[in-house]
C-alpha positions in Angstrom: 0.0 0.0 0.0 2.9 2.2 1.0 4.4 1.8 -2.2 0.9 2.5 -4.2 0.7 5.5 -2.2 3.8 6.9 -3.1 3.9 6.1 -7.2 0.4 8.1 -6.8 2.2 10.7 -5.0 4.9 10.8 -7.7 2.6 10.9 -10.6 0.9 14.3 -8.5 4.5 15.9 -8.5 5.6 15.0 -11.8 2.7 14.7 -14.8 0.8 18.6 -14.0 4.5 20.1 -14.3 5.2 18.3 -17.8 1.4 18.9 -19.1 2.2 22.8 -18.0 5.0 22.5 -20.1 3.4 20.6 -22.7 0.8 23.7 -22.9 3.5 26.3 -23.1 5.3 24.4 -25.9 2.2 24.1 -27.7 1.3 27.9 -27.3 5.2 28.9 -28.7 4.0 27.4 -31.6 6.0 24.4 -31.8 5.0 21.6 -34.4 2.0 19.9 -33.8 4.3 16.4 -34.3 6.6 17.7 -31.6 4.0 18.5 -29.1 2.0 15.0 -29.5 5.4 13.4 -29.4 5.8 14.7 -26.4 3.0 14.2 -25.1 2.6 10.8 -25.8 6.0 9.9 -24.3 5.1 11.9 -20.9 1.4 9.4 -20.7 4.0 6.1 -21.6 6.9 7.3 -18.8 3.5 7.7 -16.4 2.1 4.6 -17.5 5.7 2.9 -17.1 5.7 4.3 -13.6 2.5 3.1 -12.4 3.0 -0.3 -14.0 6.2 -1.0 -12.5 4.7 -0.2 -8.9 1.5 -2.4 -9.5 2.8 -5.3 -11.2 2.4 -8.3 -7.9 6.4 -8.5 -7.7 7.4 -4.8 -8.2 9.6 -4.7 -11.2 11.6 -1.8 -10.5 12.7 -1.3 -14.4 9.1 0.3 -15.1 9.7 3.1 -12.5 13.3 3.8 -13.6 12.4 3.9 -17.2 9.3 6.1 -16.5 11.4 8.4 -14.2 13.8 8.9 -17.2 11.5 9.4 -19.8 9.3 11.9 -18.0 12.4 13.8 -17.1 13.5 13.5 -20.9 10.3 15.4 -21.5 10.7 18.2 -18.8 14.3 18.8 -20.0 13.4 18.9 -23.5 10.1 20.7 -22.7 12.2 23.4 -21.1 15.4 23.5 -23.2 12.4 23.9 -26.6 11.1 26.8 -24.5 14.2 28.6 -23.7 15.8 28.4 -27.1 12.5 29.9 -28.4 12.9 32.6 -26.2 16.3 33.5 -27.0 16.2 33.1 -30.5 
């Protein structure tokens, strides 16, 4: 339960910060390609996440692999945003 409680705590303090940043990229005009790209890769690092925590022996590669591809898409998210503000 513990362990339920805190992959639902982690998709609280992760997914409304990348779907923010989602929004932005999509208002800075960014291709529509890039933004479902992105999108869809944010819902499968979730997904991966969730699954990895609620499969009946945890199988910790799930949460790793969502971890890293939902910070992939905050760090590109942000990098996309930056560079279209400088330039």
């Amino acid at each position: 339960l513990l362990k339920r409680m805190r992959a639902q705590g982690n998709f609280i303090e992760y997914a409304p910060f990348g779907v923010i940043l989602l929004a932005l990229v999509e208002f800075s005009g960014a291709p529509a390609l890039a933004v479902h790209l992105l999108g869809l890769l944010l819902v499968i690092g979730r997904a991966l996440h969730a699954w990895g925590f609620s499969a009946p022996p945890p199988v910790m590669i799930g949460p790793v692999f969502g971890m890293i591809l939902t910070l992939t898409i905050i760090l590109l998210s942000a990098l996309g945003l930056l560079l279209y503000t400088l330039f």
